[in-house]
C-alpha positions, 0 to 999 in steps of 0.5 A: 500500500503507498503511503498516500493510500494510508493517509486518509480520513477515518472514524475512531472506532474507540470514541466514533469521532471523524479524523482527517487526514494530515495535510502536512506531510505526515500521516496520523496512526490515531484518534487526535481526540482520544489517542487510541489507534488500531493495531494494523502494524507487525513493525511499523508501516508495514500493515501486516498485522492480522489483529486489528484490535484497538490500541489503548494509549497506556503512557507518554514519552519524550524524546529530543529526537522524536519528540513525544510518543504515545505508548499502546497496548492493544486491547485484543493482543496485548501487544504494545508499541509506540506512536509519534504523536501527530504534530497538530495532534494536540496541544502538549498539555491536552495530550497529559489531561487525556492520558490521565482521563484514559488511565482511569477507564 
Protein backbone atom coordinates (compact mmCIF):
# COMPACT_ATOMS: atom_id res chain seq x y z
CA UNK A 1 0.00 0.00 0.00
CA UNK A 2 1.70 3.51 -0.64
CA UNK A 3 1.81 5.84 1.63
CA UNK A 4 -0.57 8.46 0.31
CA UNK A 5 -3.28 5.37 0.47
CA UNK A 6 -2.81 5.17 4.26
CA UNK A 7 -3.27 8.77 4.78
CA UNK A 8 -6.84 9.08 4.72
CA UNK A 9 -9.63 10.25 6.65
CA UNK A 10 -11.19 7.57 9.08
CA UNK A 11 -13.75 7.24 12.12
CA UNK A 12 -12.42 6.39 15.51
CA UNK A 13 -13.74 3.12 16.37
CA UNK A 14 -12.87 3.85 20.01
CA UNK A 15 -14.97 7.48 20.54
CA UNK A 16 -16.65 7.18 16.63
CA UNK A 17 -15.15 10.92 16.03
CA UNK A 18 -14.26 11.57 12.44
CA UNK A 19 -10.44 12.48 11.88
CA UNK A 20 -8.90 13.94 8.68
CA UNK A 21 -6.05 13.01 7.09
CA UNK A 22 -2.99 15.45 7.68
CA UNK A 23 -2.05 17.67 5.27
CA UNK A 24 1.39 18.35 6.24
CA UNK A 25 3.09 15.80 5.17
CA UNK A 26 2.92 13.34 7.93
CA UNK A 27 0.39 10.60 8.40
CA UNK A 28 -1.71 10.17 11.59
CA UNK A 29 -1.76 6.31 13.20
CA UNK A 30 -4.52 7.64 15.60
CA UNK A 31 -7.74 9.43 17.04
CA UNK A 32 -6.40 13.44 17.76
CA UNK A 33 -9.08 13.25 20.24
CA UNK A 34 -8.74 10.25 22.42
CA UNK A 35 -5.23 8.64 21.16
CA UNK A 36 -6.42 5.27 20.72
CA UNK A 37 -5.24 3.60 17.37
CA UNK A 38 -5.89 0.46 15.80
CA UNK A 39 -3.37 -2.46 15.72
CA UNK A 40 -2.52 -2.78 11.84
CA UNK A 41 1.45 -2.92 12.04
CA UNK A 42 3.55 -6.09 12.66
CA UNK A 43 6.70 -3.23 12.54
CA UNK A 44 5.91 -0.06 11.83
CA UNK A 45 4.11 0.70 8.46
CA UNK A 46 4.07 -2.41 7.25
CA UNK A 47 0.35 -3.08 7.71
CA UNK A 48 0.86 -6.87 8.25
CA UNK A 49 -0.91 -7.03 11.43
CA UNK A 50 -3.79 -9.82 11.40
CA UNK A 51 -5.12 -8.37 14.74
CA UNK A 52 -6.89 -5.41 14.13
CA UNK A 53 -7.83 -4.54 17.68
CA UNK A 54 -7.94 -1.12 19.32
CA UNK A 55 -4.50 0.38 20.62
CA UNK A 56 -5.41 1.98 24.15
CA UNK A 57 -2.76 4.90 24.75
CA UNK A 58 -1.42 3.48 28.25
CA UNK A 59 1.63 6.30 28.63
CA UNK A 60 3.52 9.02 27.11
CA UNK A 61 7.18 9.51 26.38
CA UNK A 62 9.61 12.34 25.27
CA UNK A 63 12.40 12.06 23.09
CA UNK A 64 14.69 15.08 21.90
CA UNK A 65 14.63 13.40 18.62
CA UNK A 66 11.42 12.05 18.25
CA UNK A 67 9.55 14.16 20.42
CA UNK A 68 6.51 12.85 22.25
CA UNK A 69 5.27 9.45 21.74
CA UNK A 70 2.07 7.94 22.63
CA UNK A 71 2.68 4.32 24.15
CA UNK A 72 -0.48 1.41 23.07
CA UNK A 73 -1.23 -1.69 24.25
CA UNK A 74 -3.62 -3.29 22.29
CA UNK A 75 -6.71 -4.31 23.86
CA UNK A 76 -7.15 -7.85 21.81
CA UNK A 77 -3.43 -8.99 21.80
CA UNK A 78 -1.87 -7.01 24.27
CA UNK A 79 0.98 -6.09 22.26
CA UNK A 80 2.36 -2.67 22.90
CA UNK A 81 4.06 -0.19 20.70
CA UNK A 82 4.95 3.35 20.50
CA UNK A 83 3.38 6.15 18.15
CA UNK A 84 4.73 9.87 17.23
CA UNK A 85 2.07 11.97 18.39
CA UNK A 86 0.90 13.59 15.33
CA UNK A 87 2.24 17.28 15.21
CA UNK A 88 -1.06 19.21 15.17
CA UNK A 89 -2.34 16.42 17.19
CA UNK A 90 -2.94 18.30 20.22
CA UNK A 91 -1.56 20.89 22.40
CA UNK A 92 1.24 19.25 24.80
CA UNK A 93 -0.89 19.76 27.93
CA UNK A 94 -4.09 18.27 26.07
CA UNK A 95 -2.04 15.03 25.37
CA UNK A 96 -1.32 14.83 29.74
CA UNK A 97 -5.15 15.58 30.64
CA UNK A 98 -6.18 12.86 28.39
CA UNK A 99 -3.58 10.22 29.35
CA UNK A 100 -5.00 10.52 32.81
CA UNK A 101 -8.58 10.70 31.98
CA UNK A 102 -7.60 7.09 29.86
CA UNK A 103 -5.69 5.78 32.74
CA UNK A 104 -8.93 5.84 34.86
CA UNK A 105 -11.05 3.87 32.09
Amino acid sequence: MSRLKENTAFQCENCQASVEPLTNGSFRNHCPFCLYSKHLDMKPGDRLSECKGLMKPISLDYTGKKGYQIIHECIKCRKIQRNKVASNTIQEDDILSLMIQNASK
